[in-house]
ZAMARGU-4260 file (C-alpha; in steps of 0.2 Angstrom, whole numbers, plus 5000, padded with zeros to 4 digits):
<rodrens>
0) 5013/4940/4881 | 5028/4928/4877 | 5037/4917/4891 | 5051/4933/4894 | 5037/4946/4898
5) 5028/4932/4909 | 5044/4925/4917 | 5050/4947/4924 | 5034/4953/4925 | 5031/4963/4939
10) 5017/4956/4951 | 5012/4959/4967 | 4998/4952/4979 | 4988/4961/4992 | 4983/4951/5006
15) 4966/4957/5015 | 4971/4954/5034 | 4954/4960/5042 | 4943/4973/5038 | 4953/4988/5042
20) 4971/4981/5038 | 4981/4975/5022 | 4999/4972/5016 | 5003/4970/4998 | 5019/4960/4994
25) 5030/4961/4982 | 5034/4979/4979 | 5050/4983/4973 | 5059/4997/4987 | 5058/5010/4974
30) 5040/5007/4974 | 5039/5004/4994 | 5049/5022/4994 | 5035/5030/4986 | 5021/5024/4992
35) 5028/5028/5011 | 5032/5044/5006 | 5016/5047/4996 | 5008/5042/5011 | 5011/5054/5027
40) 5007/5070/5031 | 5016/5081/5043 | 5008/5084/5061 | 5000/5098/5068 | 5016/5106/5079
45) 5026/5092/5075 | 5045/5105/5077 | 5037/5105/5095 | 5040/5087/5099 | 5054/5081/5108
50) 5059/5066/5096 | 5057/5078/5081 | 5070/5091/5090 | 5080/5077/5094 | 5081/5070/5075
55) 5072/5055/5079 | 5057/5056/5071 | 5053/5066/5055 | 5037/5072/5061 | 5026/5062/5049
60) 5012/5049/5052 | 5013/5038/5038 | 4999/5029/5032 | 5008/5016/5021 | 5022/5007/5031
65) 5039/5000/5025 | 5034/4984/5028 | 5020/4986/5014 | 5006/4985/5025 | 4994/4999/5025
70) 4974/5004/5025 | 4959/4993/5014 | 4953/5011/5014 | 4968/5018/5005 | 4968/5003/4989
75) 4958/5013/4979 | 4971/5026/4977 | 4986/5014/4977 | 4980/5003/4966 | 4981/5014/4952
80) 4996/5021/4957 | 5003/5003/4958 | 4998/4998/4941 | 5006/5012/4935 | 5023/5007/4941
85) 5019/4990/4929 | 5017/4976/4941 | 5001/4962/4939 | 4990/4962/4955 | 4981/4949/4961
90) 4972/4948/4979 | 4971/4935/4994 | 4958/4937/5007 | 4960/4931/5024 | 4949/4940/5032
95) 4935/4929/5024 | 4921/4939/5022 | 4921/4944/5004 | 4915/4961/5006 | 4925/4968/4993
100) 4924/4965/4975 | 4939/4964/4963 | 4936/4973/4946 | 4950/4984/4942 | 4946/4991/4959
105) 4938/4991/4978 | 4919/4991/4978 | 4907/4987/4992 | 4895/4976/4985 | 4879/4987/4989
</rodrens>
């Protein structure tokens, strides 16, 4: 890798906030955009709801948020998806309890 190719790559870092929660940080929007779309499914009877009839809501709970913070549960599905939009991960925990083991991946260390 020359000094150009380490000077634009593409890196991001996801930070482990506690055992459930995680944001990952610096994620272009395009990639923000997907990932928030890729990442909500449509309620049961949501065209019932007020705010949906109103054009407030889009009737979606989204389970990645435009703030980039989303589920330790979910990393093993973006992950991949966020290597292949090119960027260089690498992971902070400040949670502290090192239950999760980095190796191309999320494993409990069973």
């Amino acid at each position: 890798m020359n000094i150009i190719e380490r000077t634009f790559a593409k890196k991001a870092k996801i930070i482990v906030l506690d055992e459930v929660n995680c944001t990952i940080v610096g994620l272009q929007p395009d990639a923000v955009e997907y990932f928030v779309n890729e990442y909500a499914i449509k309620t049961e009877n949501y065209y019932h709801n007020v705010a949906y009839q109103l054009g407030k809501w889009d009737g979606r709970i989204r389970f990645f948020s435009d703030t980039s913070k989303t589920y330790v549960y979910l990393l093993p599905k973006i992950i991949p998806a966020i290597e292949a939009f090119g960027y260089k991960m690498e992971l902070e925990d400040r949670w502290g309890w090192n239950y999760l083991s980095w190796n191309r991946g999320w494993k409990n260390p069973d």
